[in-house]
DOFI-23468 format. One line per field, with one value per residue (C-alpha): residue in three letters; x, y, z. Coordinates in nm, 3 decimals. Layout:
<paros>
r: [ALA; ...] $
xx: [X; ...] $
yy: [Y; ...] $
zz: [Z; ...] $
</paros>
This chain:
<paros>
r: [UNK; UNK; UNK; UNK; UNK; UNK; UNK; UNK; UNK; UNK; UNK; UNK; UNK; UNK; UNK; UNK; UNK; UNK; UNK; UNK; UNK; UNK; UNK; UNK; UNK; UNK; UNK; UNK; UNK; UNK; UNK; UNK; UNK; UNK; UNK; UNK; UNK; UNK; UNK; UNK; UNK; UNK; UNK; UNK; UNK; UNK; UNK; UNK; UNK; UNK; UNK; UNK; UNK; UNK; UNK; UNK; UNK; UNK; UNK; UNK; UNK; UNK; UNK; UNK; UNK; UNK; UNK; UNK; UNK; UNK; UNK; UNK; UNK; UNK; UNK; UNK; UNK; UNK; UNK; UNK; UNK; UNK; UNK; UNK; UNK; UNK; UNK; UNK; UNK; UNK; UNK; UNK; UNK; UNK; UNK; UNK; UNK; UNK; UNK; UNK; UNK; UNK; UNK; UNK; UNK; UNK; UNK] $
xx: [-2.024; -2.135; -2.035; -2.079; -2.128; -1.953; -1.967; -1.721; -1.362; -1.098; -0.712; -0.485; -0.357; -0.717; -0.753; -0.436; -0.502; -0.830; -0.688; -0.395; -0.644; -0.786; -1.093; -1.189; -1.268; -1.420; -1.249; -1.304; -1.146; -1.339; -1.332; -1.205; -1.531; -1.632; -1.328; -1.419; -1.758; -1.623; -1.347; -1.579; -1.759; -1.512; -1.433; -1.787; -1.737; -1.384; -1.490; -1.794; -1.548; -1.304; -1.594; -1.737; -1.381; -1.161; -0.879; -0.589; -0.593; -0.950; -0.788; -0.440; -0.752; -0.925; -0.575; -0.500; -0.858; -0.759; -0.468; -0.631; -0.878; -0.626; -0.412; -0.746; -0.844; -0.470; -0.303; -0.131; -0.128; 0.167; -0.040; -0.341; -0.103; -0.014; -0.349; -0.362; -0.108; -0.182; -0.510; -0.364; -0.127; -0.434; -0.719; -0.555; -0.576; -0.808; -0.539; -0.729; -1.053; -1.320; -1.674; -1.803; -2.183; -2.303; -2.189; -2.365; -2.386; -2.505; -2.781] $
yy: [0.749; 0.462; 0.328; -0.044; -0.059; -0.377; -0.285; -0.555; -0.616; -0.619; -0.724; -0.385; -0.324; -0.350; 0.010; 0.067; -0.149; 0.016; 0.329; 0.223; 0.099; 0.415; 0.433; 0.549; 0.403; 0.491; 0.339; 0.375; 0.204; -0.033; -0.052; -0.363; -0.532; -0.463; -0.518; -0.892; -0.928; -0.839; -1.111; -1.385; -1.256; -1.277; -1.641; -1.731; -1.581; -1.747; -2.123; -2.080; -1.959; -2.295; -2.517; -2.416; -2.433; -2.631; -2.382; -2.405; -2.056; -2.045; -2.248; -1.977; -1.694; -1.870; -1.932; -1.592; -1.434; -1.728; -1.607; -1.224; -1.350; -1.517; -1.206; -0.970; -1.194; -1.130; -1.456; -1.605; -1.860; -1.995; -2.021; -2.173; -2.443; -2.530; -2.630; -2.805; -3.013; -3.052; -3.198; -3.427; -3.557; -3.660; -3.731; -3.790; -3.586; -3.683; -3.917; -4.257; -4.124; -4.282; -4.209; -4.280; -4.447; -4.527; -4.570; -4.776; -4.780; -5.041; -4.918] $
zz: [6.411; 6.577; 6.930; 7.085; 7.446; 7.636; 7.982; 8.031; 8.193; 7.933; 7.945; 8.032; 7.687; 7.524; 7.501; 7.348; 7.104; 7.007; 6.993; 6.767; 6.522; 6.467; 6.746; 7.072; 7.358; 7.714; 8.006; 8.403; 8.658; 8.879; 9.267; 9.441; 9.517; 9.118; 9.004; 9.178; 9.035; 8.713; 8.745; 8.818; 8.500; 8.326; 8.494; 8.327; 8.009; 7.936; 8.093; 7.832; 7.530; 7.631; 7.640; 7.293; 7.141; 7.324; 7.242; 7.415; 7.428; 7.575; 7.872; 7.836; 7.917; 8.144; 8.320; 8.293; 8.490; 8.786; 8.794; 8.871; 9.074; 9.316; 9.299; 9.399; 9.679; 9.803; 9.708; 9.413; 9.155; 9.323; 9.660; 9.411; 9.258; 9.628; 9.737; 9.402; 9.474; 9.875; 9.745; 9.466; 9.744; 9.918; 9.753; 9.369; 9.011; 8.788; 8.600; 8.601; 8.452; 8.677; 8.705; 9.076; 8.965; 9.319; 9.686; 9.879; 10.306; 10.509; 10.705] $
</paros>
């Protein structure tokens, strides 16, 4: 029998679904403060999976950790889409695709 070790956080049903297909799994649950570090891995892990595939559902996962991590830092997405569109309101999206090159002051 051989085992692979991950050491990794996984979506709820994930053990479920290992054991349906036959396997076995070890599970423990993770503090708050891990359960955090282990979110913003997770953050890293997903932005890197979107950027090498460009997946929509990459960005659906990577949607989906935000989502935890505002929800473990006691907020919510809804709060989260708020400030996103407080800050659109006032400083703009991203819509007109410009590069700032230089800004110059006069001395």
């Amino acid at each position: 029998m051989s085992a692979v070790r991950y050491n990794k956080l996984v979506r709820d049903r994930v053990p479920e679904i290992i054991e349906a297909d036959g396997k076995r799994c070890v599970c423990s649950a993770l503090s708050d403060d891990e359960y955090l570090v282990r979110l913003e891995e997770k953050l890293n892990e997903e932005l890197a999976e979107y950027l090498e595939s460009k997946s929509m559902e990459e960005l659906a996962d990577l949607l989906e950790v935000i989502r935890a991590v505002a929800s473990a830092r006691g907020s919510s997405i809804e709060e989260v889409e708020e400030i996103r569109r407080e800050k659109a309101a006032k400083r703009g999206g991203f819509e007109k695709k410009q590069l700032l090159i230089e800004v110059t002051a006069d001395d």
